[in-house]
C-alpha positions as CSV (number, residue, x, y, z in Angstrom):
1,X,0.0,0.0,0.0
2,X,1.0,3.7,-0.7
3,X,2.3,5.3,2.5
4,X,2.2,8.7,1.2
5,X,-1.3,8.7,-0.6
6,X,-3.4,6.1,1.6
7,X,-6.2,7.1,0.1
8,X,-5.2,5.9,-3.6
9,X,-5.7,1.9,-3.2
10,X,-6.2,1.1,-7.2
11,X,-6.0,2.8,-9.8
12,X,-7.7,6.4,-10.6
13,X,-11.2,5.0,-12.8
14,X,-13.3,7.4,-15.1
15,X,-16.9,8.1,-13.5
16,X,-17.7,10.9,-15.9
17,X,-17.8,14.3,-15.9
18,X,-21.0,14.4,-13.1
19,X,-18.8,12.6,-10.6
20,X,-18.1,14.3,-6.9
21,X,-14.8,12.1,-6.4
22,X,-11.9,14.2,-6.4
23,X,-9.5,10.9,-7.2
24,X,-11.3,10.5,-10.6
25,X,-11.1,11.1,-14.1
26,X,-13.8,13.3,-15.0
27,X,-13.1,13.4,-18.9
28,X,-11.8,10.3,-21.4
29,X,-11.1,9.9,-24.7
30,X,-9.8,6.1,-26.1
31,X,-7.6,8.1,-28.5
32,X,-6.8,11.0,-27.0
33,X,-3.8,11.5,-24.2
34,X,-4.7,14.1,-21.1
35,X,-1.3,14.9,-21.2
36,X,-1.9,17.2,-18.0
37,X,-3.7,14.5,-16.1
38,X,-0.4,12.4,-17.2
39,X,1.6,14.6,-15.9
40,X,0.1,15.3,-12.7
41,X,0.3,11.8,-12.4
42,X,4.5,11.4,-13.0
43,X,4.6,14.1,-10.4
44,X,2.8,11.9,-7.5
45,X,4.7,8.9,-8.5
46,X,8.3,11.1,-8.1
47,X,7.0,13.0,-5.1
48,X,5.6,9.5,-3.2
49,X,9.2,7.9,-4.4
50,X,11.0,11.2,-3.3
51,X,9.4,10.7,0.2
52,X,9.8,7.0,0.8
53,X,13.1,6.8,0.1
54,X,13.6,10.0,2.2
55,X,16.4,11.7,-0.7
56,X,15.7,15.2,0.4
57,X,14.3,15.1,3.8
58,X,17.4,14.2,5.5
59,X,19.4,17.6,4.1
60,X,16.1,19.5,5.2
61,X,16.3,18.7,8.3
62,X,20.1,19.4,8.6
63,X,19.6,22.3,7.0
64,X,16.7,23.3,9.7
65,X,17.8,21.7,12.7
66,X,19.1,25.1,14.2
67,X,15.5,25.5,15.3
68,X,15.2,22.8,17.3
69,X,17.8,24.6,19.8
70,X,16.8,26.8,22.7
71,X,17.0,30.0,20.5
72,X,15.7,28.7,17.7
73,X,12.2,27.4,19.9
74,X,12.4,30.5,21.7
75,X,12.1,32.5,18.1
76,X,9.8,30.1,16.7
77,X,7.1,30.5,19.6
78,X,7.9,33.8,19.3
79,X,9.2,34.5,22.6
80,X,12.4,36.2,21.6
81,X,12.7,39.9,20.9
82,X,15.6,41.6,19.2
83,X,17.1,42.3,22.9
84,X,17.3,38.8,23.7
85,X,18.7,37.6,20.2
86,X,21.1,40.6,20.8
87,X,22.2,39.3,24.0
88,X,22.1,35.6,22.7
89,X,24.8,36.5,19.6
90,X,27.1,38.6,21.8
91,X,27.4,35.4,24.5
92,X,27.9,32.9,21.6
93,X,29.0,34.9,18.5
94,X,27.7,35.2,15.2
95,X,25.9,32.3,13.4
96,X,27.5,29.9,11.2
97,X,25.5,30.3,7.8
98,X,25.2,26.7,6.0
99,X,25.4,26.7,2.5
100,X,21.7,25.4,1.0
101,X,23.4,22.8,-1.5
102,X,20.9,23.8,-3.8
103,X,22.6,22.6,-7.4
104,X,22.9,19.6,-5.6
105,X,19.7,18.7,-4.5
106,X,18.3,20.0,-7.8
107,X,20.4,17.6,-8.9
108,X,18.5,15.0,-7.2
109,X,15.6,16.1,-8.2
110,X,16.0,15.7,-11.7
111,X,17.8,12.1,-11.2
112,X,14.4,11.1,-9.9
113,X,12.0,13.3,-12.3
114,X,14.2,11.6,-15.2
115,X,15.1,8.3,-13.5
């Protein structure tokens, strides 16, 4: 079963264009592709494969993980004001910025997209 779309058990059946399903095709043609449709389609199948396998979530939360420390909980529940992130940077110095790796995970991206 599909951990990522539960709700897609079989695959995606034509009920016509009255039908209130939002997991069905509301328009078919035997000869005709719905090259949107097949596209939307691609996409789910990289984004379930993309989560699964976990190939970006992993730098994400590396990337992130700073706000999992005191300051960054104290900022994210809005607790901190610009006096106490003052204070905060004076006692422990600047940040270190990270670098986002972005060629590189577009890189993955596209092996999977293309894979």
């Amino acid at each position: 079963m599909n951990t990522c779309f539960p709700k897609v058990t079989q695959p995606i059946q034509y009920e016509g264009p009255k039908s209130c399903s939002p997991l069905a095709y509301k328009w078919y043609h035997l000869k005709q592709v719905v090259g949107g449709m097949d596209v939307f389609a691609r996409g789910l199948i990289v984004a379930d494969k993309l989560m699964e396998e976990k190939a970006i979530s992993s730098f994400v939360e590396e990337r992130y993980s700073s706000w999992n420390s005191p300051v960054g909980q104290e900022i994210m529940s809005e607790k901190a004001t610009l006096c106490s992130l003052e204070k905060w940077v004076l006692e422990n110095g600047e940040p270190t910025l990270q670098r986002g790796r972005q060629e590189m995970l577009e890189n993955i991206l596209n092996d999977y997209i293309l894979g």
